[in-house]
Structures are given as C-alpha cells and as structure tokens.
N, CA, C and O atoms as a DFTB+ gen file, in Angstrom:
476 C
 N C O
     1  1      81.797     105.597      93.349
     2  2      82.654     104.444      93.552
     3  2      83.506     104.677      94.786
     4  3      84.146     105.722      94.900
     5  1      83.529     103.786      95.656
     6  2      84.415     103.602      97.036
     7  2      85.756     103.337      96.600
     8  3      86.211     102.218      96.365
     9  1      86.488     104.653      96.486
    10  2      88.029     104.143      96.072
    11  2      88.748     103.311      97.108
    12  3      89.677     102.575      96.775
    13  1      88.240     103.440      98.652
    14  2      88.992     102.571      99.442
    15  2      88.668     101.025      99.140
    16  3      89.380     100.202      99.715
    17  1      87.708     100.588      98.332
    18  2      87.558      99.107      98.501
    19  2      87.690      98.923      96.753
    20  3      88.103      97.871      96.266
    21  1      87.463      99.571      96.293
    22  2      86.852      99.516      94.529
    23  2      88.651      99.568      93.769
    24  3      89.632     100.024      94.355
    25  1      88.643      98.977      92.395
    26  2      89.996      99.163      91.902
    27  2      89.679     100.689      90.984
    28  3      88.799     101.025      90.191
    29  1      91.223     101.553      91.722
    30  2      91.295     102.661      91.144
    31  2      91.591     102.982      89.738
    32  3      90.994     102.028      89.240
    33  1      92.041     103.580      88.800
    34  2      92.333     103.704      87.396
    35  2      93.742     102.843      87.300
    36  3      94.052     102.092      86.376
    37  1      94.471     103.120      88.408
    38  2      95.598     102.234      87.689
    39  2      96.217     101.397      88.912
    40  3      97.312     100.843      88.808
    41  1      95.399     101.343      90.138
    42  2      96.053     100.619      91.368
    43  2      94.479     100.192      91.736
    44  3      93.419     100.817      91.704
    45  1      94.910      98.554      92.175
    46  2      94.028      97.801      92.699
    47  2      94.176      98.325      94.549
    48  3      95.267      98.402      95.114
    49  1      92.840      98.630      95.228
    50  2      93.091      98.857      96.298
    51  2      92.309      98.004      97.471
    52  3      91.158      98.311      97.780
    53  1      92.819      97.204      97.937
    54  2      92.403      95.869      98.526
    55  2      92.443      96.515     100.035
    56  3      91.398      96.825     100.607
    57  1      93.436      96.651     100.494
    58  2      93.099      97.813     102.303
    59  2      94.232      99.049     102.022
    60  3      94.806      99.456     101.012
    61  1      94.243      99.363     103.212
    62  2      94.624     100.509     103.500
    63  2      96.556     100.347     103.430
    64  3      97.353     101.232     103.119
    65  1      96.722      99.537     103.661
    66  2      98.321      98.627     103.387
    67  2      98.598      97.593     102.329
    68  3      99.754      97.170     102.357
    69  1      97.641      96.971     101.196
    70  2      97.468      96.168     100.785
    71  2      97.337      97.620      99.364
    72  3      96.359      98.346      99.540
    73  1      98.228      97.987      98.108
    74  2      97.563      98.472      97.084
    75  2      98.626      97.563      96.075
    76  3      99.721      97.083      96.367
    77  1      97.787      97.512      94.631
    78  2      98.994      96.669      93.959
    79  2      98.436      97.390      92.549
    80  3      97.268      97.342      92.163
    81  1      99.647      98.133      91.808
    82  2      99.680      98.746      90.603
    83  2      99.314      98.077      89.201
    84  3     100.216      97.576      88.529
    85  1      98.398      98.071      88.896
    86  2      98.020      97.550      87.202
    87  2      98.777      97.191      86.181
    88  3      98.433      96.603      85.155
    89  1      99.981      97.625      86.550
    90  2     101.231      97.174      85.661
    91  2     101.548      96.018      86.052
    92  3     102.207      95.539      85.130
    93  1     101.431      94.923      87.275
    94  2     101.627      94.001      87.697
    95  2     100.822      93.152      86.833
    96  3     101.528      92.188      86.538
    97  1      99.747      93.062      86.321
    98  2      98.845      92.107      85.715
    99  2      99.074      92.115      84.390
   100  3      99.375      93.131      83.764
   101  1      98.945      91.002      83.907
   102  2      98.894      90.665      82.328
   103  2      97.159      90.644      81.967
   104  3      96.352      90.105      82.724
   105  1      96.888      91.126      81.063
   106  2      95.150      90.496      81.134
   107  2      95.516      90.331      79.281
   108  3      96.084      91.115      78.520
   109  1      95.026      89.238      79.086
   110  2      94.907      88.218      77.803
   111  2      93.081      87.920      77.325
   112  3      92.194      87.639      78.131
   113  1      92.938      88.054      76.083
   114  2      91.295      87.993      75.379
   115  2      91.317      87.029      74.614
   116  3      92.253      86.878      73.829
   117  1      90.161      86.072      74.694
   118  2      89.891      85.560      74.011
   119  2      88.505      85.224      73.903
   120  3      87.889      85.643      74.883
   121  1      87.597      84.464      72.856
   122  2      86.678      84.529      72.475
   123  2      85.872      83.268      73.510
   124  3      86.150      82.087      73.718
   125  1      84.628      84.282      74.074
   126  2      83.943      83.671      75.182
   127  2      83.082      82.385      74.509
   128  3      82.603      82.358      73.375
   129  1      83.036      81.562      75.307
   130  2      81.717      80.686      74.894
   131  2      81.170      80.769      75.364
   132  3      81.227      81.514      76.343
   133  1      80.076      79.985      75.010
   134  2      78.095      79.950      75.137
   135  2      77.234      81.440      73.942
   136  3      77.523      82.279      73.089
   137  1      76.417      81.047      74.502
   138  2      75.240      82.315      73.858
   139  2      76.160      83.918      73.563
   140  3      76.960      84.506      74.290
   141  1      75.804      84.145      72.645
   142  2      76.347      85.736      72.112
   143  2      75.670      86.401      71.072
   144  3      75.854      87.594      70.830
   145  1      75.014      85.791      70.544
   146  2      74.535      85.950      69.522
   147  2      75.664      86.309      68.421
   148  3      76.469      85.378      68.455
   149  1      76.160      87.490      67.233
   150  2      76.532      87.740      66.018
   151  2      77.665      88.133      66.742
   152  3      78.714      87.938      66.128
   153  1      77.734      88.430      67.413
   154  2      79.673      89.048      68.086
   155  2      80.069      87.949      68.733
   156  3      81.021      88.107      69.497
   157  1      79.581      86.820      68.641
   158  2      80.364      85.639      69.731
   159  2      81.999      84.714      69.224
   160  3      82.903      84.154      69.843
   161  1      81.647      85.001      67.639
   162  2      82.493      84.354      66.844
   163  2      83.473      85.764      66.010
   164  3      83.965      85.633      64.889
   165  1      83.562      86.764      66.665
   166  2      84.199      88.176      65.717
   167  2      84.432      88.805      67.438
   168  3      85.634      88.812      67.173
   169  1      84.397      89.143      68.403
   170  2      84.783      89.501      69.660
   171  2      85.809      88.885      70.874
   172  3      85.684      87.851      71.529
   173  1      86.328      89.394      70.895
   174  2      87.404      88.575      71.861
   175  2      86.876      89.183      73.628
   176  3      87.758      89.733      74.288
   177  1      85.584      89.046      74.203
   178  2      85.265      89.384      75.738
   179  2      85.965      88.772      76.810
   180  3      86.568      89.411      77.673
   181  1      85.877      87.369      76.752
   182  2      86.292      86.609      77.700
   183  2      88.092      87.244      78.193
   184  3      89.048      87.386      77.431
   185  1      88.040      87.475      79.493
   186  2      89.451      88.321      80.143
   187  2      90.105      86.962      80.921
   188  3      89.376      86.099      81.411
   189  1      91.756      86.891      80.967
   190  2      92.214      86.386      81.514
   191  2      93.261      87.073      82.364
   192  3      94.095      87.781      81.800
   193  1      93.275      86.967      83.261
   194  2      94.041      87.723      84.226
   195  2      95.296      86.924      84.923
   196  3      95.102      85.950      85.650
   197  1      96.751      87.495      84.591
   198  2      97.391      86.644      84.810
   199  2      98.741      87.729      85.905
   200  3      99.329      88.724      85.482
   201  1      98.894      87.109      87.312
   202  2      99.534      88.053      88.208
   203  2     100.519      87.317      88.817
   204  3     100.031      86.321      89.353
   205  1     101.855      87.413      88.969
   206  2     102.929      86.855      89.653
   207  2     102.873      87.197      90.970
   208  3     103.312      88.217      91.501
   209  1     102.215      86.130      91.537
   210  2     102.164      86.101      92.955
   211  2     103.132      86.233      94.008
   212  3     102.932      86.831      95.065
   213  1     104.429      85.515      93.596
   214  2     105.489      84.791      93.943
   215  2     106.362      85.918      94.176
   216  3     107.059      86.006      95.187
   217  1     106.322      87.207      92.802
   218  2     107.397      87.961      93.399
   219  2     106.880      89.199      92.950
   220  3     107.422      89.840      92.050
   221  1     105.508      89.686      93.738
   222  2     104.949      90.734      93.200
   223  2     105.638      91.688      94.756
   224  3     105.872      91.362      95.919
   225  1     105.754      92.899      93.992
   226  2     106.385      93.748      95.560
   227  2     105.762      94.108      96.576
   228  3     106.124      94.170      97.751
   229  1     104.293      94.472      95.826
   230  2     102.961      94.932      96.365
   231  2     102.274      93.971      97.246
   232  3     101.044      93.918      97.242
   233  1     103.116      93.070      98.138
   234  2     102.000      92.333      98.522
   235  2     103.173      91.390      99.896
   236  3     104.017      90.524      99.662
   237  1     102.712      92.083     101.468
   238  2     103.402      91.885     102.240
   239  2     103.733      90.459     102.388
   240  3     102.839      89.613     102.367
   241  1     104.967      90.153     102.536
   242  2     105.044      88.686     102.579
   243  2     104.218      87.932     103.498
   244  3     104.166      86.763     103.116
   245  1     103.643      88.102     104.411
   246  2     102.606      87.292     105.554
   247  2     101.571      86.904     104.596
   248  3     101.228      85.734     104.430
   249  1     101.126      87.807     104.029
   250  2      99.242      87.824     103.469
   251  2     100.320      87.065     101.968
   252  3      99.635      86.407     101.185
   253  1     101.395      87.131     101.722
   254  2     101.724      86.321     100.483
   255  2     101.915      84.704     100.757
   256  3     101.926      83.838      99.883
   257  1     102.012      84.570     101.701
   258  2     102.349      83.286     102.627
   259  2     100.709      82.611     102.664
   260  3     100.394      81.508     102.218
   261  1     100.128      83.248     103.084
   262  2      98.804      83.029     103.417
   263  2      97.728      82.707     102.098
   264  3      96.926      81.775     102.050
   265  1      98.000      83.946     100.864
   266  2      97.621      83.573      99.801
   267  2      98.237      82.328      99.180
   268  3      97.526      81.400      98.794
   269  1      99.394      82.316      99.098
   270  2      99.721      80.736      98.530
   271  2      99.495      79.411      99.163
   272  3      99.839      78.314      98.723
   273  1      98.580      79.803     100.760
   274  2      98.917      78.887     101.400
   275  2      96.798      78.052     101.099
   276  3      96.398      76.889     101.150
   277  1      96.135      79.228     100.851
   278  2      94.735      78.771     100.458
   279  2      94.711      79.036      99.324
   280  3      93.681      78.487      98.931
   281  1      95.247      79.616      98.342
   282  2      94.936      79.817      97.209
   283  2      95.832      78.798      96.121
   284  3      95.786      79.067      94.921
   285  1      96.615      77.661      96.589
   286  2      97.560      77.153      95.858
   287  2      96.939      76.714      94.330
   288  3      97.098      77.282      93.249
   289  1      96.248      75.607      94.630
   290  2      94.960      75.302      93.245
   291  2      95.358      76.165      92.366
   292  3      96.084      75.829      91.430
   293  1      94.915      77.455      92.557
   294  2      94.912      78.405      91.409
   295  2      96.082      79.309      90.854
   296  3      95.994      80.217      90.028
   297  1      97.073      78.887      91.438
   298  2      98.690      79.301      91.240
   299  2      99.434      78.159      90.262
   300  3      99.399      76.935      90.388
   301  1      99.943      78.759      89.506
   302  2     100.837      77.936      88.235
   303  2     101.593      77.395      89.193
   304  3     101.468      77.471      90.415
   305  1     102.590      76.703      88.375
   306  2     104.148      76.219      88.994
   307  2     104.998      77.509      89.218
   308  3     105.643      77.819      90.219
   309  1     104.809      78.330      87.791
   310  2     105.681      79.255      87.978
   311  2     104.793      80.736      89.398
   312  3     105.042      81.936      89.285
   313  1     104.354      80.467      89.924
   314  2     104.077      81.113      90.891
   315  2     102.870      82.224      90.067
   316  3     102.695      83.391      90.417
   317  1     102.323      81.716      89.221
   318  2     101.532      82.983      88.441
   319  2      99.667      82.590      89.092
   320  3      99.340      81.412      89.237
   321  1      98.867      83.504      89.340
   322  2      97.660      83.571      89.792
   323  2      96.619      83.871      88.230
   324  3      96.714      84.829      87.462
   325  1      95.628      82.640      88.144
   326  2      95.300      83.277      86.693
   327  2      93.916      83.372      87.155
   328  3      93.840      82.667      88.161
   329  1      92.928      83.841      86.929
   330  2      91.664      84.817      87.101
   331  2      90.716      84.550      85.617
   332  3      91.522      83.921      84.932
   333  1      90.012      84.634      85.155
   334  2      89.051      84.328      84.063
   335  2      87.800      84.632      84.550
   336  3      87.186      84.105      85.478
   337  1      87.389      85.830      83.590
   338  2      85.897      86.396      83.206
   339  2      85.118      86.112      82.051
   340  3      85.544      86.385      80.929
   341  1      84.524      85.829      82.152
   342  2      83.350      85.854      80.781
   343  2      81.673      85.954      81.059
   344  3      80.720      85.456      80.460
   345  1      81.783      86.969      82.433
   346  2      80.812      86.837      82.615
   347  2      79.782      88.056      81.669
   348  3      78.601      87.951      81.336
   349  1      80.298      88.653      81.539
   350  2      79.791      89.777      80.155
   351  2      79.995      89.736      79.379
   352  3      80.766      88.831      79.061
   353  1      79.312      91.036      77.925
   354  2      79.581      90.712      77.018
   355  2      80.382      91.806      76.164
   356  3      80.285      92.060      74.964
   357  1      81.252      92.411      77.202
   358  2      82.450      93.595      77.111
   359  2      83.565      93.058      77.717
   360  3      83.464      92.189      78.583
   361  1      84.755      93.558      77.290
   362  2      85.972      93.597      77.728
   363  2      86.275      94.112      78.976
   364  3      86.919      93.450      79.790
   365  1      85.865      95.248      79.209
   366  2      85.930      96.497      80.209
   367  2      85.697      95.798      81.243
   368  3      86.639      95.485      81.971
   369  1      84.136      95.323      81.592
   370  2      83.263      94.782      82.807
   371  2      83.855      93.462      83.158
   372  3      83.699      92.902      84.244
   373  1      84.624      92.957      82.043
   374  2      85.050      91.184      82.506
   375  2      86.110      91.568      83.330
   376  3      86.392      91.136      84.447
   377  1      86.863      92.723      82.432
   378  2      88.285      93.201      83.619
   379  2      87.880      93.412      85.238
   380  3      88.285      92.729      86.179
   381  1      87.125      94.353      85.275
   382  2      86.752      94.547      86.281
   383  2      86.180      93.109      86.854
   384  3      86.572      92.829      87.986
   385  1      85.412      92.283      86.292
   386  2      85.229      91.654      87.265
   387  2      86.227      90.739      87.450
   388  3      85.824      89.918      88.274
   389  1      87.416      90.465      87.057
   390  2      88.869      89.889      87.233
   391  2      89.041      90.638      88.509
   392  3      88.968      90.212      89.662
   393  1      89.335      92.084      87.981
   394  2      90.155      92.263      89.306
   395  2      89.102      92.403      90.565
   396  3      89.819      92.579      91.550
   397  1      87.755      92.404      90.964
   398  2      86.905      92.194      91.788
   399  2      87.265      91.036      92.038
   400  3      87.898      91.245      93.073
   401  1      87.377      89.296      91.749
   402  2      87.266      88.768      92.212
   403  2      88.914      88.656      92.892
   404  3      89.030      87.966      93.905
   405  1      89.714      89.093      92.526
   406  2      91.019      89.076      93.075
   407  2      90.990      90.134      94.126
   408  3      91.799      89.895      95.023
   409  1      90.372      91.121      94.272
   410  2      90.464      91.796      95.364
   411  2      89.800      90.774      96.583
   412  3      90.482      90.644      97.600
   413  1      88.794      90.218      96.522
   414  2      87.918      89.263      97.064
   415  2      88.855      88.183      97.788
   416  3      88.880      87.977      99.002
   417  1      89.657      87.504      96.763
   418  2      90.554      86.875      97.708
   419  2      91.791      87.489      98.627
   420  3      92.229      87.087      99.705
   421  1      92.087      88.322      98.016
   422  2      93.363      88.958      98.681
   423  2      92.667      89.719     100.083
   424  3      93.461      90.034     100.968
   425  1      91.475      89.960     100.252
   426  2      90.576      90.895     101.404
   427  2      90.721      89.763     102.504
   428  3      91.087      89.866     103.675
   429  1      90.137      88.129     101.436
   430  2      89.980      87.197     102.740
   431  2      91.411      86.732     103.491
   432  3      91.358      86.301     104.643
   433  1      92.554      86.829     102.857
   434  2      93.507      86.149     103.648
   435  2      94.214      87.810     103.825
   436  3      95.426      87.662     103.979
   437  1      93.957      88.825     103.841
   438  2      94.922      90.129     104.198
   439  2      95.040      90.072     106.231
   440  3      96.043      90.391     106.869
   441  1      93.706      89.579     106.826
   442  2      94.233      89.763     108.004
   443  2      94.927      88.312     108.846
   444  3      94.553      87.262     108.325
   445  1      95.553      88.197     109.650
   446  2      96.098      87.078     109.986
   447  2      95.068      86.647     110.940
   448  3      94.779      87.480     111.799
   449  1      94.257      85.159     110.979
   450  2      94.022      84.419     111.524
   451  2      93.844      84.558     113.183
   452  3      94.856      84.381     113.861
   453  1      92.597      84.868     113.844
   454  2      92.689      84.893     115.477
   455  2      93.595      83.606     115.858
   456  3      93.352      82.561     115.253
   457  1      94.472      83.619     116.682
   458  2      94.921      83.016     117.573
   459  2      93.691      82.153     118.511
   460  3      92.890      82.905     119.064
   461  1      93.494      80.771     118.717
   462  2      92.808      80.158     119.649
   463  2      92.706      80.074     120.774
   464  3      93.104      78.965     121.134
   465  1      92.268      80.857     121.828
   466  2      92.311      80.673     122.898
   467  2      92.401      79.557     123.827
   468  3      91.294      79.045     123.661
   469  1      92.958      78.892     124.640
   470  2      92.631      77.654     125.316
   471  2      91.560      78.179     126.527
   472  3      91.613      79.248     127.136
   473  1      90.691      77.215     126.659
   474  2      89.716      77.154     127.669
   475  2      89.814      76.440     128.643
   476  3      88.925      76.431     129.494
C-alpha cells in the first residue's frame, strides 16, 4: 500500500501538506439495499461518512475555499460533507471506499487552478 496516496491507520493522506486525522470523521451503518442474500436484513454494511468541512483544522483554507466552492451540492447547511458506500458487502471495504472517494475529491481541488494566460 502507497502510504503517500492510500489512507493510513488513523490519518487520511491526500498530499504531502494535505493529511486529515480519523478522528475528524463520523462514519454511521446502516442496512444496505438491493441483493444480499441472508445478511441483507441482519447486517448493517452500507457506511456513511460524515466530515465538518467548515471547521476541520486539517485542511488549508484555499483548498477549503475551493472544496466548498465545487463541492457545495454535497455539503449540509451545517457545513458537514456526507460520503455513502454500499458498494460491498463489509463494513471495513465500504469505509475505505468512503474515505477513497473523499481523498479523490480533496486531490482534485488541493492544487490551485493555472492562471490564464492572455494571448
């Protein structure tokens, strides 16, 4: 596993200036739908991932500016970022893929925007 890009045991590591501690996230279970067969109705897989965007410390105000500025849609009122897995049929792997897809966005808006040249 690439600890520079991959989330570590207890810190998400998005770049080299960009890390944000696991204690920041709430993650909430509940019971996935569709196909499961005999654990679909007795398993709680489906992960919800819930992160205060607004006043997380870990997260330089520019690229926080920038995340709220494409990512609004998916931000509460109260400034919270919520995330949802169910793409497996474990707890573990949905987490992970929570915080994969949150590393994903936070990668795309971490650098600031080229400046346009005039021609």
């Amino acid at each position: 596993m690439n600890t520079e890009t991959q989330s570590a045991d207890n810190v998400l590591v998005v770049t080299r200036s960009i890390r944000i501690p696991r204690d920041e996230f709430t993650f909430t279970f509940m019971r996935s739908s569709g196909p499961g067969g005999q654990n679909v109705n007795k398993v709680n897989t489906k992960v919800r991932l819930r992160w205060d965007v607004a006043r997380s410390p870990s997260l330089p105000e520019a690229v926080r500016e920038r995340f709220q500025r494409n990512y609004a849609r998916r931000i509460t009122t109260e400034g919270d970022l919520l995330i949802t897995s169910q793409r497996y049929r474990d707890q573990a792997r949905n987490i992970d893929d929570c915080l994969e897809k949150l590393r994903e966005l936070l990668a795309a808006v971490a650098t600031p925007p080229r400046r346009r040249k005039k021609t």
